[in-house]
C-alpha positions in Angstrom: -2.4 -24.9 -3.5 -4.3 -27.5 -5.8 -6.2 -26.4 -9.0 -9.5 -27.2 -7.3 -8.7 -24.3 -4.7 -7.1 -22.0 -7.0 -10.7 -22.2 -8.9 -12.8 -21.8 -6.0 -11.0 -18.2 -4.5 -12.3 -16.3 -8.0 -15.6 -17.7 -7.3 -15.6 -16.9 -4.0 -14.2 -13.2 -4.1 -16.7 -12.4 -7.5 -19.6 -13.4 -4.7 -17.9 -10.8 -2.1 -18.4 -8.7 -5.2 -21.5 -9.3 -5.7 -23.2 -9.2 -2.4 -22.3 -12.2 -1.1 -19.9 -13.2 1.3 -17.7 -16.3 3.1 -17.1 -15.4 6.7 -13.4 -16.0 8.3 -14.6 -19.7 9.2 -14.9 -20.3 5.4 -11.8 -19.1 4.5 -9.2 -21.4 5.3 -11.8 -24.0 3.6 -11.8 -22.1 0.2 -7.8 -21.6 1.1 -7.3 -25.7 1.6 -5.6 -24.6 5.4 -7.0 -25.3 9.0 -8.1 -22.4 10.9 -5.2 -22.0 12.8 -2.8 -22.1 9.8 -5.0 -19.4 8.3 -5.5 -17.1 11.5 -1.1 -17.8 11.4 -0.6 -16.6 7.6 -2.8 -13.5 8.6 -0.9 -12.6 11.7 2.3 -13.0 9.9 1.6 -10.8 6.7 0.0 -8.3 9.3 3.3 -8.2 10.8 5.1 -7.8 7.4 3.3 -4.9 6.4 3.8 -3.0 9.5 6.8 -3.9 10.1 8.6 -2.9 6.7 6.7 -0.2 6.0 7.5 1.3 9.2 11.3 0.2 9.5 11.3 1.5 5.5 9.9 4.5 6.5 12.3 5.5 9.1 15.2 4.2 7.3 14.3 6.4 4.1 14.7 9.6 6.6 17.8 8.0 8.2 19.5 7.8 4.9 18.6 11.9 4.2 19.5 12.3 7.8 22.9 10.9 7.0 24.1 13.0 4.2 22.0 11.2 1.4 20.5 13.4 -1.1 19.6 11.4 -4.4 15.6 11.6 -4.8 16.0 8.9 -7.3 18.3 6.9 -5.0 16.0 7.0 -2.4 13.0 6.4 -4.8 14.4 3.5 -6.5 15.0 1.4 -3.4 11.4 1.2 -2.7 11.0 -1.3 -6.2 14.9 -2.6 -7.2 14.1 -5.6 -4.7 10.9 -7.1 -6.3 12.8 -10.6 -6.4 11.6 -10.3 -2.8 8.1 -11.3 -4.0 8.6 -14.6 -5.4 9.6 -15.7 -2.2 6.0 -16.5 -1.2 5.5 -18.8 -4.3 7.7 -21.5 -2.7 5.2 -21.5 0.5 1.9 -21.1 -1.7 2.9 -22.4 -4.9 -0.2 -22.2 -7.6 -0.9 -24.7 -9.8 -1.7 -24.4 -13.8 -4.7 -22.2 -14.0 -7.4 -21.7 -16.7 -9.9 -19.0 -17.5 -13.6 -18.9 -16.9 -14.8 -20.6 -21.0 -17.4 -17.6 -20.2 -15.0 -15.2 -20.0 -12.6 -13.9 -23.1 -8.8 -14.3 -21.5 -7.5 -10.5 -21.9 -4.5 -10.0 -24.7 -1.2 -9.8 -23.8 -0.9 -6.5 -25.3 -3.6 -5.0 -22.7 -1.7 -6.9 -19.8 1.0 -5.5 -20.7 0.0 -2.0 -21.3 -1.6 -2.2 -17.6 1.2 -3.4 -15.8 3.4 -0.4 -18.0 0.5 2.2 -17.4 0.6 1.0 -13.3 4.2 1.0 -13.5 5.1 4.2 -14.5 2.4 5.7 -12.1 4.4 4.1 -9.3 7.7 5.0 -10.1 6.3 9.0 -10.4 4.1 8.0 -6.9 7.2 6.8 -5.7 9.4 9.6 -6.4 7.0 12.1 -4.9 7.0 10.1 -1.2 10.8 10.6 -1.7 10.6 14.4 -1.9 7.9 14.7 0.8 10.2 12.6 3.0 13.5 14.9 2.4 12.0 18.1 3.3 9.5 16.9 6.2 9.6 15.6 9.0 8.6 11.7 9.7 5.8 12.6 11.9 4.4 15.2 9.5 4.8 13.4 6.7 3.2 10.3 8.1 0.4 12.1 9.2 0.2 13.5 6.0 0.0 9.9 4.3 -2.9 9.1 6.5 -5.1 11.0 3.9 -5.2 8.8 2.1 -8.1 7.2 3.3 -10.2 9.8 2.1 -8.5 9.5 -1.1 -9.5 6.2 -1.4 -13.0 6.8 -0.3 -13.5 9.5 -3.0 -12.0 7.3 -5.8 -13.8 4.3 -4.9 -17.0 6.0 -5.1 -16.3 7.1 -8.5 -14.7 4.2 -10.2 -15.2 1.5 -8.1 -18.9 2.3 -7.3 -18.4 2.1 -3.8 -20.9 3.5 -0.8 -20.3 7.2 0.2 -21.8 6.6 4.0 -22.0 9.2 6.5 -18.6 6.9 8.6 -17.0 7.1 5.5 -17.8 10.9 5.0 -16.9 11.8 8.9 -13.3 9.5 8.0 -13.3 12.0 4.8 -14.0 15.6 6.8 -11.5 14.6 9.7 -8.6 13.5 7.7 -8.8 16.5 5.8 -9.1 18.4 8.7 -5.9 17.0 10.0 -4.4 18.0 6.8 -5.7 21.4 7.1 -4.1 21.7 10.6 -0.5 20.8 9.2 -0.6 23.0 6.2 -1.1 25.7 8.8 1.4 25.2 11.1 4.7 26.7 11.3 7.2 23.6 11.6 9.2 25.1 8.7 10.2 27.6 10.9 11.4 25.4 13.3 14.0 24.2 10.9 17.4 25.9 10.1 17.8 22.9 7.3 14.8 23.3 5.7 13.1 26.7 3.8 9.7 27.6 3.4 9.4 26.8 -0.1 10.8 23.2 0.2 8.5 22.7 2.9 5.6 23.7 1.2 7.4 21.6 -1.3 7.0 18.8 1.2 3.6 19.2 1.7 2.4 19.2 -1.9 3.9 16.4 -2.7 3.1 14.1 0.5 -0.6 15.3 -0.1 -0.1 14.3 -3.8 1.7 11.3 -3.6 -1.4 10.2 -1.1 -3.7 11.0 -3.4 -2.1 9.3 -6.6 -1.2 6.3 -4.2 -5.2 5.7 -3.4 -6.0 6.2 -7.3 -3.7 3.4 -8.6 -5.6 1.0 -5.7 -8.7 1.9 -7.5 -7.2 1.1 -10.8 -5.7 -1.9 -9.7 -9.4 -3.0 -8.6 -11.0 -2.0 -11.5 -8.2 -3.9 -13.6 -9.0 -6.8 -11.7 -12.8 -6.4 -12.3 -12.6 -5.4 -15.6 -9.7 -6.9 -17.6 -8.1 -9.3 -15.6 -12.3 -11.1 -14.3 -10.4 -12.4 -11.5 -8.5 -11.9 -8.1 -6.3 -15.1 -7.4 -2.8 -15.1 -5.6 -0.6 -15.3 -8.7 -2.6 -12.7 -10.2 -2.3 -9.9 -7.3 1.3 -11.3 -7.2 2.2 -10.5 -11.1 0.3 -7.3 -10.6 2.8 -6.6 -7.7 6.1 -8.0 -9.8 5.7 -6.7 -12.6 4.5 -3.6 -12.4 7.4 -3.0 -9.7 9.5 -4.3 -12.5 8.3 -1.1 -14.8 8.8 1.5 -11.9 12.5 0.1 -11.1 13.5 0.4 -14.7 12.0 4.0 -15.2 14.1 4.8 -12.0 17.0 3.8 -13.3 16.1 5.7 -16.1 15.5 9.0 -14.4 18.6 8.0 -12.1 21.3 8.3 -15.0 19.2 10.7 -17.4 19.0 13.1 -14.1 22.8 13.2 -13.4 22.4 12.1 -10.1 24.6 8.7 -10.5 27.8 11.0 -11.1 27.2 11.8 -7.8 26.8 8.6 -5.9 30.3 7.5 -4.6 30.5 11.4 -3.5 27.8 11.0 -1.3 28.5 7.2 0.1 31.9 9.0 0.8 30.1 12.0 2.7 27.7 9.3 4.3 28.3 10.6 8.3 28.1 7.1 9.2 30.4 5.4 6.7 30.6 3.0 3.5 29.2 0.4 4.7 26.0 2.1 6.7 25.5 3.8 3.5 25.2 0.8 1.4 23.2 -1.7 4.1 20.7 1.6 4.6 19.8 1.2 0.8 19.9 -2.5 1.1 17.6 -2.7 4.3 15.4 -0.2 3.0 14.9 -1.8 -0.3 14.4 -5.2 1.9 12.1 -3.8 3.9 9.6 -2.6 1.3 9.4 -5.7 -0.3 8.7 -7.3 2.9 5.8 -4.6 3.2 5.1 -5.5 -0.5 4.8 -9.4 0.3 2.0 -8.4 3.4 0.4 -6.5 1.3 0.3 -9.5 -1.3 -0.8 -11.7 1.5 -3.5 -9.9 3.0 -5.2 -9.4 -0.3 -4.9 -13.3 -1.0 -5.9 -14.3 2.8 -8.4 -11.9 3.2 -9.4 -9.3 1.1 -7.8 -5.6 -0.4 -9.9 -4.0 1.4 -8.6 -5.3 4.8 -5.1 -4.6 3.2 -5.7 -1.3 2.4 -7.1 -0.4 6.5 -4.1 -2.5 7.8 -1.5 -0.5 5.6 -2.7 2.5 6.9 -2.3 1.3 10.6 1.5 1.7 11.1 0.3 6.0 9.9 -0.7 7.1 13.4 2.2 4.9 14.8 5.1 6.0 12.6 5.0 9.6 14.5 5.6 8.0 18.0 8.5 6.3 16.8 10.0 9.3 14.8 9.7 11.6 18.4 12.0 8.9 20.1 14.5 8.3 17.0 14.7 11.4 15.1 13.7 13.9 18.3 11.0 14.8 16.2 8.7 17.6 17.7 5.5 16.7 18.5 4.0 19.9 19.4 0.2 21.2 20.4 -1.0 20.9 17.1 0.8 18.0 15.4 -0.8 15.8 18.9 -4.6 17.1 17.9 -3.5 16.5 13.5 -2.5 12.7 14.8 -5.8 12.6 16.7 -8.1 13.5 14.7 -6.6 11.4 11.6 -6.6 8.6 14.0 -10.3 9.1 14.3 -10.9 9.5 10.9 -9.3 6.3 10.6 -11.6 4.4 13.4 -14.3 5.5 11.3 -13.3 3.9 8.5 -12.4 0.6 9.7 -15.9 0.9 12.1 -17.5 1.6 8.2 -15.5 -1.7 7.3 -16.6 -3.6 10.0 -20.2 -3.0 9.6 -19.9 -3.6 5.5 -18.4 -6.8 6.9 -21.5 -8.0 8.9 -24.1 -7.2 6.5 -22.3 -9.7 3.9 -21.5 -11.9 6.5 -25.5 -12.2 6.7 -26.0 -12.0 3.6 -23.3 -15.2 3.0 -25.3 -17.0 5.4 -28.5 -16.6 4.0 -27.0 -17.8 0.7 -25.8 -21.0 2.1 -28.7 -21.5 4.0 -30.9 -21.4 0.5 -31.2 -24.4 -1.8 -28.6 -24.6 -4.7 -29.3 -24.9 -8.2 -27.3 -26.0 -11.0 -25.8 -23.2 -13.1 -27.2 -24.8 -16.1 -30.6 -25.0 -14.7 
C-alpha cells in the first residue's frame, strides 16, 4: 500500500462517518486493488473468521472434554499467539504515515493507557468465555454468544450514537427472548458432569462475557473516533496486537498467581487422548483464534467494523449444528426454537445493515455527483 492510499482510507471512512459513503465499486480504488483482488481479500478474511472461530470454538470444548481443566489455560490460548497478526503486514505492508496537521497526534501515554485499559478488559472477557464454555454445552453456549447483537445495539446507541430502529429493536427483543428460553430450560439436569450451580455458573458468565465483548467494540470505536481520528490498517492492526499483547501477559499472570501451572503436566498426563493431543489442542486452538483475529482485522480494513461485527456473529447459529454431530450435543424442542429465533434476530440486524447501507450508498452518489470545492475555499 503507497502513502497516497494509506491517506485516502481515513478520509474515506470519516465520510462513512459522516453521512457519506463509497460503495463496493469504490473500494478496491481507495484500496489501490482491482475488483476482483478486492472481492478475493473479502472472501478470504470471511473464511478466516468463520473458520477459526468455529474450529477455536470446538477445540476449546474438546480440550475440557479431554480431561483439561485450567480456566486460565484455556483462556490464555485465545491471545499467546498474536505474532499471528503480523503475518498480514508482509501481504499489505503500510507505508510511513503522518497525522492530519488539523488534528493534535494523541500521547503516547493515552495510547498506551487504551491499549492497557482494552487489554485487561479482554483478558477478564476472555476468561469469562472460558468458564461459560467448561460448564455448558457448545450449542448453548453459542446460542448464548449470539446476544450479543443486542448488546451491541444498546451500547452503540449510547456511546457511539447509533440509530435505535424498530429492525434493530425486533433483533434486540428476539435475542433476548432466545436467551430467556435457555435460562429456562432444564439441560443442567441432563448432565451427570455438570451441577446446577455451575450451570447457572455457565450461563452468567456466557451472558456476561457477551455483554462485555460488545462494550469493548464500542470502546474500540469510540477510541478510534475520539483519540486515535482515524481508522487505517496498521491502526486496527496495533489495536489488535497490542492490546492482545496486555491480555496474554495478565494471563500469565493470573496463570501462576492462581496455582493452576503446578498443575499443568498433571493434567497433559491425564489428557484421555495423550501428550501430544494435549499440547497440538492448545496449539491449534491458539492458531486458530489468531486466524479468526486476522479476519476480523481484514474485514474492518476491506470493508468496514460494522460488516465485521455481523460476519463474526454468523458462524453463532452454525456452531450448534456442528456441536450435535461432534460432541452429540442435544438439540432438543426448545434449544431448535432458542437457535431460531436468535437466527432471526440476527436477519434483522443484518436486514437493518443492509438498508443503512443503501441510504449512504445514495447518499455517496449524490456527493460525487455534486461539484467539488477546494478545502480552502
Amino acid at each position: 500500500m503507497d502513502e497516497e492510499t494509506e491517506t485516502l482510507l481515513p478520509t474515506m471512512l470519516e465520510s462513512q462517518n459522516s453521512g457519506v459513503a463509497f460503495t463496493s465499486t469504490d473500494k478496491p480504488l481507495y484500496l489501490g486493488l482491482k475488483r476482483w483482488q478486492w472481492w478475493f481479500l473479502v472472501a478470504l478474511n470471511i473464511a478466516f473468521l468463520l473458520v477459526g472461530q468455529t474450529v477455536a470454538t470446538l477445540l476449546g470444548r474438546f480440550y475440557y472434554d479431554q480431561g483439561g481443566n485450567s480456566k486460565w489455560m484455556a483462556t490464555l490460548v485465545q491471545t499467546i499467539a498474536f505474532p499471528v497478526l503480523f503475518i498480514p503486514l508482509f501481504f499489505i505492508p503500510s507505508s510511513t504515515k503522518s497525522y492530519d496537521p488539523t488534528i493534535n497526534k494523541p500521547s503516547i501515554f493515552v495510547i498506551a493507557s487504551i491499549y492497557i485499559g482494552l487489554g485487561l478488559v479482554i483478558a477478564f472477557n476472555n476468561m469469562l468465555y472460558s468458564v461459560g464454555l467448561l460448564y455448558l454445552p457448545v450449542s448453548t453456549y453459542s446460542l448464548l454468544c449470539a446476544t450479543q447483537l443486542a448488546f451491541n445495539a444498546v451500547f452503540s446507541y449510547f456511546i457511539n450514537r447509533q440509530k435505535f430502529t424498530m429492525l434493530v429493536l425486533n433483533s434486540v427483543v428476539n435475542l433476548t427472548i432466545s436467551a430467556s428460553m435457555l435460562a429456562v430450560g432444564s439441560e443442567s439436569s441432563e448432565s451427570t458432569q455438570v451441577s446446577k450451580g455451575q450451570y447457572i455458573l455457565g450461563f452468567i458468565s456466557t451472558l456476561g462475557a457477551s455483554a462485555l465483548y460488545a462494550l469493548l467494540l464500542s470502546l474500540m470505536q469510540l477510541s478510534f473516533d475520539k483519540v486515535f481520528r482515524r481508522v487505517t490498517f496498521s491502526v486496527v492492526l496495533d489495536m489488535q496486537i497490542y492490546t492482545s499483547i496486555v491480555a496474554t501477559c495478565a494471563c500469565i499472570v493470573g496463570l501462576f498467581a492462581s496455582g493452576e501451572w503446578n498443575g499443568l503436566s498433571a493434567e497433559m498426563n491425564g489428557f484421555k487422548k495423550g501428550n501430544f493431543s494435549y499440547v497440538m489442542v492448545l496449539v491449534w486452538t491458539a492458531v486458530f483464534w489468531q486466524l479468526c483475529s486476522v479476519g476480523v482485522v481484514g474485514l474492518i480494513f476491506v470493508v468496514s467494523s460494522l460488516f465485521s461485527n455481523a460476519i463474526s456473529t454468523l458462524a453463532l447459529p452454525l456452531i450448534p449444528i456442528v456441536a450435535v454431530i461432534t460432541f452429540h450435543d442435544k438439540m432438543d424442542g426448545i434449544k431448535v426454537i432458542a437457535m431460531l429465533t436468535a437466527t432471526w434476530g440476527f436477519v434483522n440486524h443484518i436486514y437493518q445493515n443492509y438498508l443503512d447501507d443503501i441510504k449512504l450508498q445514495a447518499k455517496g452518489t449524490a456527493s460525487t455527483e455534486a461539484p467539488h470545492t477546494s478545502p480552502t475555499s
